[in-house]
C-alpha positions in Angstrom: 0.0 0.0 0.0 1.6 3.2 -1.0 1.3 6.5 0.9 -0.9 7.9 -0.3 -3.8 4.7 -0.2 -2.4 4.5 3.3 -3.6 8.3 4.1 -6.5 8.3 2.5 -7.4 4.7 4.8 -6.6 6.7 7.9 -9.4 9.6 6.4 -11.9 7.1 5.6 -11.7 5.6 9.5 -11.5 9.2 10.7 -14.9 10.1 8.6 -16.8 6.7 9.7 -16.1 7.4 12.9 -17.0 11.0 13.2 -20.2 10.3 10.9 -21.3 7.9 13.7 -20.9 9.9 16.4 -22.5 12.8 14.7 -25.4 10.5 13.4 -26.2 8.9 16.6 -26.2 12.1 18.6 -28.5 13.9 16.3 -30.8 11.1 16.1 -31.1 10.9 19.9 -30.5 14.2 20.8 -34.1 14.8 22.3 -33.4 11.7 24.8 -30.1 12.1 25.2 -30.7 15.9 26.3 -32.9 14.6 29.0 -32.1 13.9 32.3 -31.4 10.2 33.2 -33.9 10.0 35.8 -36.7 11.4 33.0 -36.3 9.4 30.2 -38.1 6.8 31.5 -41.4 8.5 32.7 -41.1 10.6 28.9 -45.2 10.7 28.0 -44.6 12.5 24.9 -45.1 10.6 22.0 -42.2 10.5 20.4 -39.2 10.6 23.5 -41.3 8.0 24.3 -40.8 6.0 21.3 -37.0 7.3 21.7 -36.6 5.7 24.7 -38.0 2.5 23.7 -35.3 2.4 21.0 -32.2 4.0 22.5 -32.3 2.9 25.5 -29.9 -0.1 26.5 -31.9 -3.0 26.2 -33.8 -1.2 23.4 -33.8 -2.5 19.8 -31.1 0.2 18.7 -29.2 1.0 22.0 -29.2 -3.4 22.1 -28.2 -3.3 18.8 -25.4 -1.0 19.3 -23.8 -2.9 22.1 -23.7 -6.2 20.1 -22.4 -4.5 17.3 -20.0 -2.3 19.3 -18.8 -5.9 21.2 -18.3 -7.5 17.8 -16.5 -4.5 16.3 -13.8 -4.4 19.2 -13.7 -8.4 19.1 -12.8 -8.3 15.6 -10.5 -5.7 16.1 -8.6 -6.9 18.8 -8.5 -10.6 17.5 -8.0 -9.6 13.9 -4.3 -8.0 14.6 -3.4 -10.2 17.3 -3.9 -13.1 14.8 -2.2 -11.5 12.3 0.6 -10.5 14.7 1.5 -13.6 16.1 0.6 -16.9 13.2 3.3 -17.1 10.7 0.5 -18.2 8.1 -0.8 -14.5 8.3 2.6 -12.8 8.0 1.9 -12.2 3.9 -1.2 -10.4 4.0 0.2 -6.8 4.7 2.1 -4.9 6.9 1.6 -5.0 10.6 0.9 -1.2 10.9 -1.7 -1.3 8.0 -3.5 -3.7 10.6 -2.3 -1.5 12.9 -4.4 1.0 12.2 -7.2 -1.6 11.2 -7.0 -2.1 14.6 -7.2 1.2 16.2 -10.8 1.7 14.2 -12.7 -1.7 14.9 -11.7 -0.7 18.6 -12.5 3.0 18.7 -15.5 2.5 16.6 -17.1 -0.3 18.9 -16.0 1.4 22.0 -18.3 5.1 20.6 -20.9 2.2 19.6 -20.6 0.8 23.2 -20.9 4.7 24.7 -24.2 5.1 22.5 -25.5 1.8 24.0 -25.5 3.2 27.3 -27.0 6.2 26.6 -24.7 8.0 28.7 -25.9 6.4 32.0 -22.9 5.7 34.2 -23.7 3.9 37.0 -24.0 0.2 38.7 -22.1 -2.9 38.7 -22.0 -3.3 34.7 -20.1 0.6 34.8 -17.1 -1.3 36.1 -16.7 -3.0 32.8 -17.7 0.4 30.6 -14.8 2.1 33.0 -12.3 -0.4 32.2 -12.8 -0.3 28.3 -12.4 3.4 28.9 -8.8 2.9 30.7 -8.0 0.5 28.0 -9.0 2.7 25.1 -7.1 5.9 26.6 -4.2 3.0 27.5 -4.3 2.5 23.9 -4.2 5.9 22.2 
């Protein structure tokens, strides 16, 4: 891969990631603006279809933590394989999957942060909180 399709990768990660978070937060923005303890009790019509879809176990905010798990599986195992079986050695450079690498895992973890929907607290935050350390670890 020359330089320049190596730069232009790098912008296309760069763009997906930035169009996700900039999708997901103006689709939600109406329930993610409200406060935690509100969301739930929402009678309006449509927060209260919001919350039915963005919350956790919702069918999008569900959606986005299986899909956010998968992404960062795939990311982490992907390089690790590559990185370590001699079999995988001829399909590109290390810091192409590198960089692979990088975006499965910080595109699952801003899926993961979506599936939340910013709510921070219990025994399940512990694991949240240490994909945070290991993301920030990683950068």
């Amino acid at each position: 891969m020359n330089q320049f399709f190596h730069k232009l990768s790098i912008s296309l990660y760069f763009i997906i990631i930035i169009a996700t978070i900039l999708g997901l937060s103006y689709y939600g923005r109406a329930y993610y603006n409200l406060p935690i303890e509100e969301r739930y009790y929402t009678s309006t019509g449509e927060l209260n279809q919001m919350h039915k879809l963005l919350y956790p176990s919702g069918y999008i905010g569900h959606n986005l933590g299986i899909y956010g798990t998968i992404f960062i599986l795939l990311g982490l195992f992907s390089y690790m394989i590559r990185k370590r079986y001699k079999i995988f050695m001829e399909l590109g450079a290390l810091k192409y999957w590198l960089d692979f690498h990088i975006f499965l895992c910080t595109l699952g973890s801003v899926m993961v942060l979506f599936h939340t929907s910013f709510k921070f607290g219990g025994i399940i935050s512990i694991g949240f909180w240490s994909l945070v350390i290991v993301w920030v670890s990683g950068l």
